[in-house]
C-alpha positions in Angstrom: 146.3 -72.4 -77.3 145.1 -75.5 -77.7 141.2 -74.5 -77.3 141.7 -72.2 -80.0 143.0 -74.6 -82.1 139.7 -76.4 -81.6 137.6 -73.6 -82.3 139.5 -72.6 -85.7 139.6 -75.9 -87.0 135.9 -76.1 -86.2 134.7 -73.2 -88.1 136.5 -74.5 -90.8 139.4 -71.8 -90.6 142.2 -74.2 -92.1 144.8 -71.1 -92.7 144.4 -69.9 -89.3 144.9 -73.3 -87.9 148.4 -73.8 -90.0 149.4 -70.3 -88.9 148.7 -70.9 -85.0 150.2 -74.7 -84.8 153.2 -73.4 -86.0 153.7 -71.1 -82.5 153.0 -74.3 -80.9 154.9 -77.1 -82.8 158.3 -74.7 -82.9 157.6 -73.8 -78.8 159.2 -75.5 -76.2 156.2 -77.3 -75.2 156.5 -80.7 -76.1 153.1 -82.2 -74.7 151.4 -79.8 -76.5 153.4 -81.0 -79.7 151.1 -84.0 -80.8 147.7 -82.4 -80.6 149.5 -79.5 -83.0 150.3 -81.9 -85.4 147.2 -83.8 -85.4 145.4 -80.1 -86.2 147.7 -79.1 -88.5 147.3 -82.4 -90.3 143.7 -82.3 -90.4 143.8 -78.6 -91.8 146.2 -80.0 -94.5 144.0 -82.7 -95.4 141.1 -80.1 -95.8 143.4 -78.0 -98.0 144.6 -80.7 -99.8 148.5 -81.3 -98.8 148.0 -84.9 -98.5 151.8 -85.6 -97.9 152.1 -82.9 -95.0 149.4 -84.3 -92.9 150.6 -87.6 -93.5 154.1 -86.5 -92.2 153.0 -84.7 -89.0 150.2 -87.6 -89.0 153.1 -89.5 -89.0 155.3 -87.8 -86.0 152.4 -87.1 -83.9 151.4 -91.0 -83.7 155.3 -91.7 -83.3 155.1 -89.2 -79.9 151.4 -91.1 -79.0 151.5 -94.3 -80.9 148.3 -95.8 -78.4 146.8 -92.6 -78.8 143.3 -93.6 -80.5 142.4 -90.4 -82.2 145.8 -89.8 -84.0 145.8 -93.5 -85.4 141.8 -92.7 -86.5 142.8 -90.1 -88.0 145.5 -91.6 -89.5 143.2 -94.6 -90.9 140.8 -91.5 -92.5 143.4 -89.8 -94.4 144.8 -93.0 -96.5 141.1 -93.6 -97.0 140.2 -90.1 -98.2 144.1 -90.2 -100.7 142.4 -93.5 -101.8 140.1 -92.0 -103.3 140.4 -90.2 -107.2 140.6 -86.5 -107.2 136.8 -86.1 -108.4 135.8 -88.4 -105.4 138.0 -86.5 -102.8 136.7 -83.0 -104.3 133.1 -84.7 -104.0 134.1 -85.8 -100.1 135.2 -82.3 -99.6 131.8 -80.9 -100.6 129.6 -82.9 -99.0 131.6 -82.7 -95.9 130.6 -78.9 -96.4 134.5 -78.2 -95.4 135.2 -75.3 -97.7 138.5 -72.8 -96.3 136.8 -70.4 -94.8 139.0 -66.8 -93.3 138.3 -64.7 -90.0 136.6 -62.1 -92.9 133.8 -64.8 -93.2 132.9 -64.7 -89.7 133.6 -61.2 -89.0 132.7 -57.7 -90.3 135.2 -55.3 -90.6 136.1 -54.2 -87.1 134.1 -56.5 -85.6 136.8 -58.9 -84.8 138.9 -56.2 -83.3 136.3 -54.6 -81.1 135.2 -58.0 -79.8 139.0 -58.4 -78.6 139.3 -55.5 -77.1 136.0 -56.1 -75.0 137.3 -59.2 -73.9 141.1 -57.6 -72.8 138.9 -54.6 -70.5 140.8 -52.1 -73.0 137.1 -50.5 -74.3 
């Protein structure tokens, strides 16, 4: 799972990425728990909930508090809610980080058949 987490939150798919951590964070896989958090968090950041990537920011770095990436991140977001709305909009922008969906990537079907190829069930 947590490859794909990677992948969503690379193309930018920030809806997908809250929907999947989710599985992951309420599983009984507590090692996998931190990294959830700290992709969740960025997704929320991206979308704009400042306060809910600050709280699993938060709880992630609390689970891995010499972990170097989580406190980074940590150090980004209360620079980005520094900033005024206009400048974090601005950020946003020209970080070229618009919400994208799995309909902006795929055509209708395409998606689908590209799973199936992969499963052996064509």
């Amino acid at each position: 799972m947590t490859d794909w987490l990677i992948v969503v939150a690379e193309l930018n798919l920030y809806t997908q990425v809250l929907t999947d951590t989710q599985d992951v964070i309420y599983a009984d896989s507590p090692s996998m728990t931190p990294k959830a958090l700290f992709r969740r968090s960025q997704a929320q950041k991206f979308l704009g909930d400042f306060e809910g990537a600050e709280r699993g920011l938060r709880v992630a770095v609390g689970m891995l508090p010499r972990d170097e990436v989580l406190t980074a991140e940590q150090e980004e977001l209360k620079r980005v809610r520094s900033m005024g709305e206009d400048n974090r909009k601005a950020w946003i922008e020209s970080e070229k980080l618009e919400p994208r969906t799995i309909d902006d990537i795929f055509a209708a079907g395409e998606l689908a058949k590209l799973v199936e190829e992969a499963s052996g069930t064509t």
